[in-house]
C-alpha atoms as a printed R data frame, in Angstrom:
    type eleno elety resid chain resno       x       y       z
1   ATOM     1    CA   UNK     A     1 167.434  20.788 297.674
2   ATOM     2    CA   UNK     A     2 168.952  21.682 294.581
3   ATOM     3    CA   UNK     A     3 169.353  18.305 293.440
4   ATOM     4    CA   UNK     A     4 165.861  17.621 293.715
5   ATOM     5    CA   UNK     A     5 165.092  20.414 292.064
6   ATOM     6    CA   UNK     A     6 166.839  18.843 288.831
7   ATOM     7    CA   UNK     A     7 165.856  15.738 289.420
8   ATOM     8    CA   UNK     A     8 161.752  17.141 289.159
9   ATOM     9    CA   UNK     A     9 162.521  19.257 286.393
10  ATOM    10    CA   UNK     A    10 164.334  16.017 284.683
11  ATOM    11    CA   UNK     A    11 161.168  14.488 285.095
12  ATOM    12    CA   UNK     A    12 158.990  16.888 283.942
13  ATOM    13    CA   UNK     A    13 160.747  17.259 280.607
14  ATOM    14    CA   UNK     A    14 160.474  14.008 280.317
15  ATOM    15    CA   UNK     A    15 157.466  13.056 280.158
16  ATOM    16    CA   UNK     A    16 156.611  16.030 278.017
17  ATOM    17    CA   UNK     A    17 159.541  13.758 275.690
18  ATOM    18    CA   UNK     A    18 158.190  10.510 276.126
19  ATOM    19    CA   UNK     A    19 154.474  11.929 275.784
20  ATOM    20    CA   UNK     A    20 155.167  13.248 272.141
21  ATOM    21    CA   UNK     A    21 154.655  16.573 273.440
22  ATOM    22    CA   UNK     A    22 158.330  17.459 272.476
23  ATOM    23    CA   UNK     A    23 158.969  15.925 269.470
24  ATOM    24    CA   UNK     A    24 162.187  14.175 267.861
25  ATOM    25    CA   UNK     A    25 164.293  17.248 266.105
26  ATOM    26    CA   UNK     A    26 162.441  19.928 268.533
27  ATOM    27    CA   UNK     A    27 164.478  22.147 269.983
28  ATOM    28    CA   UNK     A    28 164.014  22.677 274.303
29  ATOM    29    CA   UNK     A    29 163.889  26.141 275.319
30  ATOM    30    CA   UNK     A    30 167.362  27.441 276.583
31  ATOM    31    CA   UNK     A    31 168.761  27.581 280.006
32  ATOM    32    CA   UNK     A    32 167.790  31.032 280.962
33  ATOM    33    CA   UNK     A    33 164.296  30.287 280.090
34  ATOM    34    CA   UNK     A    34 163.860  26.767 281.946
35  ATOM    35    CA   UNK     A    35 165.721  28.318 284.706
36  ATOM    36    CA   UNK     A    36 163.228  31.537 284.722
37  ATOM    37    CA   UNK     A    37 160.139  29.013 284.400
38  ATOM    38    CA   UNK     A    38 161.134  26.739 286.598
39  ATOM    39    CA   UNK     A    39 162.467  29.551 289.325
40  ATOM    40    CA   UNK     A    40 165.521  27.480 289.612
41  ATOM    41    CA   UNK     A    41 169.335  28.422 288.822
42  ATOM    42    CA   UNK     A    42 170.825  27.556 285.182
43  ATOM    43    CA   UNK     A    43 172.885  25.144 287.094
44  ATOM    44    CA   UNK     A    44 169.819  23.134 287.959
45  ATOM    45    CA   UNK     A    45 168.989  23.116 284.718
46  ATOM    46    CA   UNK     A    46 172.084  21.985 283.366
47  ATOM    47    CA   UNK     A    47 172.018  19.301 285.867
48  ATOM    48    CA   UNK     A    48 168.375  17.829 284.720
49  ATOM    49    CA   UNK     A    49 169.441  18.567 281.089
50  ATOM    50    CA   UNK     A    50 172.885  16.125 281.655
51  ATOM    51    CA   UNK     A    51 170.187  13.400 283.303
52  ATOM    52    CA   UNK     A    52 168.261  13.390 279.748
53  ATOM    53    CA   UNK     A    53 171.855  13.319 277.926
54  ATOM    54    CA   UNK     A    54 172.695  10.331 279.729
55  ATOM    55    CA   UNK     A    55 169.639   8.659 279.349
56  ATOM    56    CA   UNK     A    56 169.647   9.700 275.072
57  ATOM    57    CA   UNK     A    57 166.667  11.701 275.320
58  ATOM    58    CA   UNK     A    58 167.662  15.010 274.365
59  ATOM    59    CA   UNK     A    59 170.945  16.059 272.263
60  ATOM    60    CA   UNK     A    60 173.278  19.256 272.815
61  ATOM    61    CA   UNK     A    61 174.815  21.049 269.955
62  ATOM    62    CA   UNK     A    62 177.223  23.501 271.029
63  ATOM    63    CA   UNK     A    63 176.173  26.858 269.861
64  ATOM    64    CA   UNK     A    64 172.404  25.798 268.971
65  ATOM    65    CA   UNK     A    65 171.261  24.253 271.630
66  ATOM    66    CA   UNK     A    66 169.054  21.430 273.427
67  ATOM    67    CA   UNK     A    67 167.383  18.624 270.899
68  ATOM    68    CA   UNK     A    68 164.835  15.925 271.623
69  ATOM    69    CA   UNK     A    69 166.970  12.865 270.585
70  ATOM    70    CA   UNK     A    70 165.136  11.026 267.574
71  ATOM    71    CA   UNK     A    71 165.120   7.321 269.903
72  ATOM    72    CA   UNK     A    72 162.849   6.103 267.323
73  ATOM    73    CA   UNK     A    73 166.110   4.469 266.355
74  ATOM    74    CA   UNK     A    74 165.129   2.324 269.542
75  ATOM    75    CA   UNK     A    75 162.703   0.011 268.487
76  ATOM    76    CA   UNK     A    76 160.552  -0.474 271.576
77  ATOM    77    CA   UNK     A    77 160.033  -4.302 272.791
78  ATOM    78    CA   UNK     A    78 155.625  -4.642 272.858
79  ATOM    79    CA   UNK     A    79 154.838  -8.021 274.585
80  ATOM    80    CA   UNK     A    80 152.045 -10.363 273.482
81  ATOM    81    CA   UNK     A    81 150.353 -11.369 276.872
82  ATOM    82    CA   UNK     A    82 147.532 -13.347 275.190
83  ATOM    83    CA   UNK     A    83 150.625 -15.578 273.517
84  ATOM    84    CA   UNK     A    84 153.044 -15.779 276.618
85  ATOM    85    CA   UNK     A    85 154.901 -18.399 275.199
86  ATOM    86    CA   UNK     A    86 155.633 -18.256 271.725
87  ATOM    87    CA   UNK     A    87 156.538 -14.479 272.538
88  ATOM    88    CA   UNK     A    88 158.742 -15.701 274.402
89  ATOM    89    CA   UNK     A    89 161.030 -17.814 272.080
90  ATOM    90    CA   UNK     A    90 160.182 -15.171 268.963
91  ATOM    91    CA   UNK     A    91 161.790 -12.096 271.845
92  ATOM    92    CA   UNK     A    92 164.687 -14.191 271.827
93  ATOM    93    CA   UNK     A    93 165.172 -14.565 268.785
94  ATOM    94    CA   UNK     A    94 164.870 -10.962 267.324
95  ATOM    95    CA   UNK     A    95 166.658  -9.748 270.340
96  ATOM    96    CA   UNK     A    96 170.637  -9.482 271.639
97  ATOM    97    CA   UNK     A    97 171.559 -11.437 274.831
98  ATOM    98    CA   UNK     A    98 174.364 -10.787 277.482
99  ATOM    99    CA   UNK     A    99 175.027 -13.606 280.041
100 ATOM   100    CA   UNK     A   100 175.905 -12.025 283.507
101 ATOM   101    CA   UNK     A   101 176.173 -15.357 285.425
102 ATOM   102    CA   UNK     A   102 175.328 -18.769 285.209
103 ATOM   103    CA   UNK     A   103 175.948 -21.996 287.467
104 ATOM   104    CA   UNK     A   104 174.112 -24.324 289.787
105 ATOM   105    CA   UNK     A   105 172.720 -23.623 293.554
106 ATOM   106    CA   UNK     A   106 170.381 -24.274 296.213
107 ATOM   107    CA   UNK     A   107 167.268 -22.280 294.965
108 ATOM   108    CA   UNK     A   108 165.482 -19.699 297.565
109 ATOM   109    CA   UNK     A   109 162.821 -21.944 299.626
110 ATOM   110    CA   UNK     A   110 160.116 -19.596 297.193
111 ATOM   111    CA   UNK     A   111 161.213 -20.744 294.166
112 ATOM   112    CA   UNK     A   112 161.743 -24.496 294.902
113 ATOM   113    CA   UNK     A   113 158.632 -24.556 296.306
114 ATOM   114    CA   UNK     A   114 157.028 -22.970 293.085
115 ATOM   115    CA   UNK     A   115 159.076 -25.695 290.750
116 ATOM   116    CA   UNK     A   116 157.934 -28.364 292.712
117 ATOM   117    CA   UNK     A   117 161.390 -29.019 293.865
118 ATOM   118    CA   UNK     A   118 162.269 -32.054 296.578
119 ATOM   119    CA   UNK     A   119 164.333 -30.879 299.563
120 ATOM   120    CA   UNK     A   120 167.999 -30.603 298.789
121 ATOM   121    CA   UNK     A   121 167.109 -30.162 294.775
122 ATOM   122    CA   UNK     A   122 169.595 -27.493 292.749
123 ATOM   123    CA   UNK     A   123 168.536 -25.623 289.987
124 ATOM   124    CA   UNK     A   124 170.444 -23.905 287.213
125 ATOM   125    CA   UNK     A   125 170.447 -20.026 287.879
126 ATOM   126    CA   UNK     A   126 171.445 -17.507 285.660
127 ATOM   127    CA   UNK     A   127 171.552 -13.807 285.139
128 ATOM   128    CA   UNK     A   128 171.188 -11.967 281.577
129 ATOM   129    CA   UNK     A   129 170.328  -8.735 280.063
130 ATOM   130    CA   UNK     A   130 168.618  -8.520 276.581
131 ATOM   131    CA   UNK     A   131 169.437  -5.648 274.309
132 ATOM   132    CA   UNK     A   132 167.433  -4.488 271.548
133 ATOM   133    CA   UNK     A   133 169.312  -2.133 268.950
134 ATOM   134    CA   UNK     A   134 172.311  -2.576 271.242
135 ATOM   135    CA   UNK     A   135 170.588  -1.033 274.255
136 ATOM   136    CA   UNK     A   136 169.226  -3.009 277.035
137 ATOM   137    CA   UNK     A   137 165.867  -3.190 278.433
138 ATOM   138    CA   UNK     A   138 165.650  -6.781 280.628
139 ATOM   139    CA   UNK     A   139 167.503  -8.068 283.283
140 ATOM   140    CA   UNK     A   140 166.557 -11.358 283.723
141 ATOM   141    CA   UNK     A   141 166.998 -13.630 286.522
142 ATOM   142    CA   UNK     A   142 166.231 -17.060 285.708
143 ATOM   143    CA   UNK     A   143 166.147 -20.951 288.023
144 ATOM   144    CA   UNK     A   144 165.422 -23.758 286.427
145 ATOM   145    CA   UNK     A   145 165.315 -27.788 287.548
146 ATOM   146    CA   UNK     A   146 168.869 -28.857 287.799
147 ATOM   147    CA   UNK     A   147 168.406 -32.077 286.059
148 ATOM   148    CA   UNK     A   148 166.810 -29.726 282.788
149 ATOM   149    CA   UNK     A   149 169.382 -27.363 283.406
150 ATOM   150    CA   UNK     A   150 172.630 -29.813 282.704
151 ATOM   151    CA   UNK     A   151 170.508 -30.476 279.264
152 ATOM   152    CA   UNK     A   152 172.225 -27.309 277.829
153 ATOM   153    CA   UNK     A   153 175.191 -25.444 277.860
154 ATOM   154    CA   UNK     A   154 176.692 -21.887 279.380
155 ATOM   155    CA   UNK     A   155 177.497 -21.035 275.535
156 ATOM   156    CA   UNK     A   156 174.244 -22.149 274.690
157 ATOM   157    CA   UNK     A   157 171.805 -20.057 276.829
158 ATOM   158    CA   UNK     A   158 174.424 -16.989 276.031
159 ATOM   159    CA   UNK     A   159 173.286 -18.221 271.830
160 ATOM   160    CA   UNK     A   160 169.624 -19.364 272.017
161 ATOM   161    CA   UNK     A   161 166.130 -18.146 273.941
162 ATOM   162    CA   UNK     A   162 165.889 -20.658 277.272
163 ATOM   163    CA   UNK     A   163 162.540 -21.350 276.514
164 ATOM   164    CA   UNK     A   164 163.709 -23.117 272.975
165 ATOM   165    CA   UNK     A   165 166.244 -25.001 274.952
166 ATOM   166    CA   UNK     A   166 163.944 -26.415 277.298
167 ATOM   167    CA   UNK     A   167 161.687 -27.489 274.536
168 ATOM   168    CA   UNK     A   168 164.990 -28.321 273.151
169 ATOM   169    CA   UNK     A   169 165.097 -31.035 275.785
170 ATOM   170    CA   UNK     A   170 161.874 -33.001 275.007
171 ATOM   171    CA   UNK     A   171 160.253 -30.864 277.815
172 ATOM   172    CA   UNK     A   172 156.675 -29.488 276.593
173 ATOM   173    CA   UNK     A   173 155.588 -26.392 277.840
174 ATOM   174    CA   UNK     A   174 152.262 -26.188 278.561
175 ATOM   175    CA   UNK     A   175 151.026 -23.262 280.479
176 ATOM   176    CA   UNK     A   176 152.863 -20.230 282.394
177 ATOM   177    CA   UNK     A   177 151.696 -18.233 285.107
178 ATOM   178    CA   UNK     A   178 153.025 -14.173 285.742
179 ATOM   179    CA   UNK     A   179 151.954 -11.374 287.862
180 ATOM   180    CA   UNK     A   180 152.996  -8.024 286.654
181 ATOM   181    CA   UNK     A   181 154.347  -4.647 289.052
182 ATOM   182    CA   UNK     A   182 156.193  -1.649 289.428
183 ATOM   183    CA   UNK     A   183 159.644  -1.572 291.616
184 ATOM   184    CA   UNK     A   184 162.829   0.850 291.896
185 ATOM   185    CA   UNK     A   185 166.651  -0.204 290.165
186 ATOM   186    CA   UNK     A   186 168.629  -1.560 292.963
187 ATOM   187    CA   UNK     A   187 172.313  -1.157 291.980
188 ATOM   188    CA   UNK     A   188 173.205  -3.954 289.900
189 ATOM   189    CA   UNK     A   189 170.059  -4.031 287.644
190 ATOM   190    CA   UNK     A   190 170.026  -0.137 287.246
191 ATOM   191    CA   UNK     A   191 174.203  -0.881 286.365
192 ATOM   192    CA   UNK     A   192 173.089  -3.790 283.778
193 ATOM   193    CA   UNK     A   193 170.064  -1.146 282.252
194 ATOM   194    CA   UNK     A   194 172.257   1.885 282.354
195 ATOM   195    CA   UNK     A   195 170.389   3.519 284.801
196 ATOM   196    CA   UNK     A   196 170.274   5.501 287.624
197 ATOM   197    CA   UNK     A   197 170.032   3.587 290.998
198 ATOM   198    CA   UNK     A   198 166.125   4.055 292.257
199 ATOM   199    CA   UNK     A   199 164.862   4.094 288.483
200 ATOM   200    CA   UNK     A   200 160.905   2.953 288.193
201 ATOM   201    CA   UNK     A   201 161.047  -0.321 286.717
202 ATOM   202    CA   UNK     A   202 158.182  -3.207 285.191
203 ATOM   203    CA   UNK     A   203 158.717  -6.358 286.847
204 ATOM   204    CA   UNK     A   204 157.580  -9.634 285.506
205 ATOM   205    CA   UNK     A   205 157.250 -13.346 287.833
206 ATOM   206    CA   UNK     A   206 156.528 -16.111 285.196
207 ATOM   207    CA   UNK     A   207 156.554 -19.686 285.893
208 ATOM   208    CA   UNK     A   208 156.175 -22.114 283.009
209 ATOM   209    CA   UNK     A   209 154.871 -25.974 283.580
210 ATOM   210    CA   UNK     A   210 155.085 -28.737 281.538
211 ATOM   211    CA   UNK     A   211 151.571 -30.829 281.361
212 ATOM   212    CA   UNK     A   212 152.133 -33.164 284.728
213 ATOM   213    CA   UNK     A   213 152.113 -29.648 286.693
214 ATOM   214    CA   UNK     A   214 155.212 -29.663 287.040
215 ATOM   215    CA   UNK     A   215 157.082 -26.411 286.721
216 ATOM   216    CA   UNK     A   216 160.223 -25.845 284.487
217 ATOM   217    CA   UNK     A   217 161.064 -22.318 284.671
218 ATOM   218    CA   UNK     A   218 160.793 -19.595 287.074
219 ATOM   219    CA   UNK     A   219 161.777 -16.079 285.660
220 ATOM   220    CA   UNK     A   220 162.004 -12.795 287.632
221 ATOM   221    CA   UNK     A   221 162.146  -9.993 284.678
222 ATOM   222    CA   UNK     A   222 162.819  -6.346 285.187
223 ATOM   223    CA   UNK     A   223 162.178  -4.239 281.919
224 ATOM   224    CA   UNK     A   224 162.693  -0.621 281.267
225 ATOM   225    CA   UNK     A   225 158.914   0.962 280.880
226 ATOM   226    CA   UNK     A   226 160.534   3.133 277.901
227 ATOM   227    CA   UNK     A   227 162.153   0.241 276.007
228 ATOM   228    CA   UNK     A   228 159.401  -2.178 276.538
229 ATOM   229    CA   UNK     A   229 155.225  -3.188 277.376
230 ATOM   230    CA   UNK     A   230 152.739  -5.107 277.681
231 ATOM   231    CA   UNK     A   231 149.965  -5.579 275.131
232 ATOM   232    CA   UNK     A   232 146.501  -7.349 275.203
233 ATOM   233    CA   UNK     A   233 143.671  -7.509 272.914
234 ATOM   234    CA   UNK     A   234 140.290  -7.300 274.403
235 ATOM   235    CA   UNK     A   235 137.064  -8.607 272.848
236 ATOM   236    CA   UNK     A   236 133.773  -8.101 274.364
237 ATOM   237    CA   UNK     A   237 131.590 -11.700 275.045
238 ATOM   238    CA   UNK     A   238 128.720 -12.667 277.092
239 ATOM   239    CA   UNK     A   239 124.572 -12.371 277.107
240 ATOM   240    CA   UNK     A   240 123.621  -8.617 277.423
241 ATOM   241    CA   UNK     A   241 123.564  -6.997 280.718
242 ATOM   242    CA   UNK     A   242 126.421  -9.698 281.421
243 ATOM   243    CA   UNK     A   243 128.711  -8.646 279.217
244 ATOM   244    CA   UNK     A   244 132.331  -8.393 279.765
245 ATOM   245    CA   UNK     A   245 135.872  -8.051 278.692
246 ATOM   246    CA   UNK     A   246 138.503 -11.041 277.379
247 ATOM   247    CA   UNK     A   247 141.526 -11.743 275.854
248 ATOM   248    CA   UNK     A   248 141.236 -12.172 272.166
249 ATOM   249    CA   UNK     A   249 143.032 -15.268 271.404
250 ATOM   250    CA   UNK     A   250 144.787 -14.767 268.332
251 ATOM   251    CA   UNK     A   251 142.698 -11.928 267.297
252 ATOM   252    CA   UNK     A   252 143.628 -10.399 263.939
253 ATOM   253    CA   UNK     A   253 145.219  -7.352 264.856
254 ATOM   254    CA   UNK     A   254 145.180  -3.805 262.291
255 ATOM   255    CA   UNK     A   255 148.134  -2.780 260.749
256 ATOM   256    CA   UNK     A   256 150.895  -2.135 263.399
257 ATOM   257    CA   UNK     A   257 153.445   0.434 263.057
258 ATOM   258    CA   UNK     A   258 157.075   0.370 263.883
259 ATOM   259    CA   UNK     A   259 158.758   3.379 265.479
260 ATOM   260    CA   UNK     A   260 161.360   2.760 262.882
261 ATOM   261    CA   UNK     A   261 160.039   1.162 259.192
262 ATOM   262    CA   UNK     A   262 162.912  -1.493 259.412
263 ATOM   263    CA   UNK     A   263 162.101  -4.679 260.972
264 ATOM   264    CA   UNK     A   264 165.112  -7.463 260.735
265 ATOM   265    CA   UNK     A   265 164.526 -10.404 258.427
266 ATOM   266    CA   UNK     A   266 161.681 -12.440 259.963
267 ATOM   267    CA   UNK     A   267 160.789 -10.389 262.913
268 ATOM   268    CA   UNK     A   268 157.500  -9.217 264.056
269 ATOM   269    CA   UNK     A   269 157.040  -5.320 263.360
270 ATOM   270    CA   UNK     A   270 156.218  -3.682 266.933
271 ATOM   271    CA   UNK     A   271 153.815  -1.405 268.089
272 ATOM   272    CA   UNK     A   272 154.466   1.977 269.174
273 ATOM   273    CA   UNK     A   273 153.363   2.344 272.473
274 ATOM   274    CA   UNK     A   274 150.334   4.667 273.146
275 ATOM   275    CA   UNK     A   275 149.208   6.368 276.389
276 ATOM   276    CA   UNK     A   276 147.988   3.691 277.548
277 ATOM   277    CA   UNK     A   277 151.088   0.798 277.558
278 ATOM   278    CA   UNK     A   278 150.253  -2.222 279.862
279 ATOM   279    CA   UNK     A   279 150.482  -1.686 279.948
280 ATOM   280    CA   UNK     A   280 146.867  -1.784 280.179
């Protein structure tokens, strides 16, 4: 029992963290205290606090205590979904990339048939986590058409966003379909994200398709909801009585604000997520 214990009052700090409600620099309330509010020993305590350590969220200071970790130092990742595509190629290029595997199989009867693959067709698979700041939040499992895939190198998808090196290829890319939903780390993404086997994740299914229909990449994404999210802006259209809500195509957005002021050379300043992170 007693690790659930810390594992509930780990996630009820938290959220109070992530929520703003304990700001950057604020000091948490001692052991005795959490222990006495939460009716739970100080070794309960200890062992949520060391699951926010781990994770960067708080900081201890021998001798003065438990701090909310400034991780505004993390710039969080905010994805464009009403520009799929050229977010895709301007993530990869403001963004750190670690190639896990690459090399050439017999794709999963699910994804050939979503490529449009022929029986007996390979396809170029590979495994890589982004990093942002040096800390990662993707793990990304990509297949793509064999005969595209021998169009670039291993050294080159470790160097350069995929979706530039298809285009690379003479391959336009046209449309993309994705469906968005929640799952739990299994061990090696939760080891690539440095996190804790179970951890809620986003996951992301994309396929992209040249104009014939044909489809050039399929991408299975897992993101860390605290390092990254999804964005949309919404306009409202339509005769009254009928009226509804869609996404504004390159609507011109206010002012956005960094969690950090610093933005590298040529990269998009990101929005700091708000209660609402679609996430919505």
């Amino acid at each position: 029992m007693e690790p659930l214990k810390a594992r509930r009052i780990y996630l009820l700090l938290r959220d109070r963290i992530v929520a703003g409600d304990l700001p950057p620099g604020g000091r948490l309330p001692g052991e005795p205290a959490l222990a006495a509010e939460h009716a739970v020993s100080r070794v309960t305590v200890r062992r949520a606090l060391d699951l926010l350590e781990k994770e960067g969220l708080v900081q201890r200071k021998p001798g003065s205590g438990t701090f909310v970790h400034d991780s505004r130092s993390v710039r969080p990742i905010v994805a464009d979904l009403s520009n799929v595509l050229s977010h895709l190629i301007d993530m990869g290029r403001s963004t750190d990339v670690k190639l896990l595997s690459f090399g050439y199989v017999a794709p999963p009867e699910a994804i050939g048939e979503s490529l449009g693959l022929k029986p007996g067709e390979r396809v170029q698979r590979s495994v890589r986590v982004r990093l942002i700041d040096g800390e990662p939040f993707s793990y990304l499992t990509t297949h793509v058409p064999e005969w595209l895939g021998l169009t670039y190198s291993e050294a080159e998808l470790a160097a350069r966003p995929l979706l530039e090196l298809i285009e690379r290829s003479g391959v336009t890319t046209e449309r993309a379909t994705q469906a968005i939903n929640a799952t739990l780390a299994g061990p090696e993404a939760a080891a690539a994200l440095d996190l804790e086997i179970g951890s809620p994740l986003l996951t992301l299914t994309r396929i992209v398709y040249e104009p014939s229909g044909r489809g050039v990449e399929h991408l299975h994404a897992l993101y860390r909801p605290d390092r990254y999210s999804f964005h949309m802006d919404l306009v409202r259209i339509g005769d009254d009585g009928e009226r509804r809500w869609s996404p504004a195509q390159g609507w011109p957005r206010a002012a956005t604000k960094a969690k950090t002021e610093k933005n590298k050379p040529g990269e998009k300043p990101t929005r700091t997520p708000r209660a609402i992170k679609q996430r919505s």
